[in-house]
N, C-alpha and C positions, 0 to 999 in steps of 0.2 A: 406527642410523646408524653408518658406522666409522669408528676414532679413523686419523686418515691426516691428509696434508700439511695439507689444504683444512680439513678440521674441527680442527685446532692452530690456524690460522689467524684459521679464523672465531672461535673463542673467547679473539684475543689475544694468542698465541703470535709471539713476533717473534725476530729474529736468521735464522734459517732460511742460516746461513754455513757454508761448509765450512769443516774444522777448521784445514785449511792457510792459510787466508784470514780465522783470526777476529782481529779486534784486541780484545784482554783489556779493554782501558781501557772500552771501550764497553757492553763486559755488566754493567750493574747489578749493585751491592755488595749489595743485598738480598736476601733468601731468597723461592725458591722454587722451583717445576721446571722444569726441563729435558727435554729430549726431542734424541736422535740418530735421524737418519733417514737414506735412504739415498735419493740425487738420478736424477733419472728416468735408466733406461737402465743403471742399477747391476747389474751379478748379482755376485752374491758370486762368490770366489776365495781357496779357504781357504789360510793362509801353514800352514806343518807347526812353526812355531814363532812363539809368539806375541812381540809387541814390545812388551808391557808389561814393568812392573819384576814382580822377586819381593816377595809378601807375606810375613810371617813365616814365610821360608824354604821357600814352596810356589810353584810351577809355575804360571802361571798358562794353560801351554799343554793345550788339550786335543787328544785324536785327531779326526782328521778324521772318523771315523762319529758322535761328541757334533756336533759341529761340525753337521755335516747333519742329525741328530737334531732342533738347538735351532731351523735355519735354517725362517722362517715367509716360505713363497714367496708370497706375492701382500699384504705389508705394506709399508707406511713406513716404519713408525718401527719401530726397533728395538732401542731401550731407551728407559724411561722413569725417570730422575733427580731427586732432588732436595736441595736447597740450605739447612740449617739454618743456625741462626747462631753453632754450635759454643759451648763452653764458656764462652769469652771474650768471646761477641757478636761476633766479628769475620768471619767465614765468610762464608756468603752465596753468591749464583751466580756472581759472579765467579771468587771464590778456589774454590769447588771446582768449575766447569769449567778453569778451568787446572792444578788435582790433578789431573783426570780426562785432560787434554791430555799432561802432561809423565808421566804413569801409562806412557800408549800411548807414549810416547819412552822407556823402557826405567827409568826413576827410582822408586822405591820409594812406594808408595801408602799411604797411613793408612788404608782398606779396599781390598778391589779388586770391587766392584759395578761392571758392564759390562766385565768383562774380555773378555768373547769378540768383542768390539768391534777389542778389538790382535790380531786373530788373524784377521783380514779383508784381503786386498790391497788396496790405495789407499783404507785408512780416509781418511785424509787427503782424500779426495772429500765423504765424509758428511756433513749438513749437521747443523747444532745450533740449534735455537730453546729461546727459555724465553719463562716468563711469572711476574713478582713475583705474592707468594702474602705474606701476614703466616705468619709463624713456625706460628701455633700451626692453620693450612689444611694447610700442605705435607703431612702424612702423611694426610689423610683426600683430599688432592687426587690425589697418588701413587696411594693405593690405589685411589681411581673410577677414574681411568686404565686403570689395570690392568684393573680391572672391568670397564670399554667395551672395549678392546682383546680381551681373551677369551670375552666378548660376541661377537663378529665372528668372530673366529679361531680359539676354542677351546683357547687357550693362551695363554701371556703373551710379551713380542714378545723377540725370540733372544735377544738380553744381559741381560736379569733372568730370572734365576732362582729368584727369590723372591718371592710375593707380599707386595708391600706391607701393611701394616697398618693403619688408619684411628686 
């Protein structure tokens, strides 16, 4: 089966907002994943410079031939995220989709996982669902993900470039 809008859904997956129209307050403080997807009738439109912040002084733009490289044309979702509860216990899906939001507004990220997301015209379309996961699921839930999606696709979806770990 492939991991796409309807299958997030069927298993749970709620928010489904574009990033322009998320209200923060409403995404659960708890850990777990996320998923960016791209809303029916989308085609990518690569910017030649990307709008997220710098990470420890690197670029987070790539050339448009990576760009085309990473792009998985007949997908949804096109990064798969997730939400620990950081050192402090305080983290959660809230706080790091709003890192992940104000990342792609140009603000300095604590990693930059889905960067090629800011490097997209009208991300601000893209839509964001998640689903609560307890703390100690998120990295074996992440990594299935990954594993259904490449499953289907034979790759992992544009903005991760790494697979997950269980």
């Amino acid at each position: 089966m492939p991991l796409n809008k309807k299958a997030l859904k069927d298993d749970g997956f709620t928010g489904f907002r574009p990033i322009t129209a998320l209200e923060i307050n409403r995404i659960p403080q708890h850990t777990g994943v996320f998923a960016v997807l791209r809303p029916e009738g989308f085609d990518p439109r690569f910017l030649t410079k990307s709008t997220a912040g710098i990470f420890k002084k690197k670029n987070p733009t790539l050339p448009q031939a990576g760009l085309c490289a990473e792009w998985v044309a007949d997908a949804d979702i096109l990064f798969i995220g997730k939400a620990g509860p950081g050192s402090k216990g305080n983290r959660g899906l809230r706080r790091q989709i709003q890192e992940f939001v104000d990342f792609g507004k140009g603000k300095p990220p604590g990693h930059w996982d889905g960067r090629l997301i800011w490097q997209l015209a009208d991300a601000g379309d893209l839509l964001i669902a998640w689903k609560e996961f307890p703390d100690e699921e998120i990295n074996t839930v992440q990594a299935n993900l990954h594993v259904v999606f490449r499953q289907h696709h034979g790759r992992l979806p544009f903005a991760n470039l790494v697979q997950a770990r269980a």
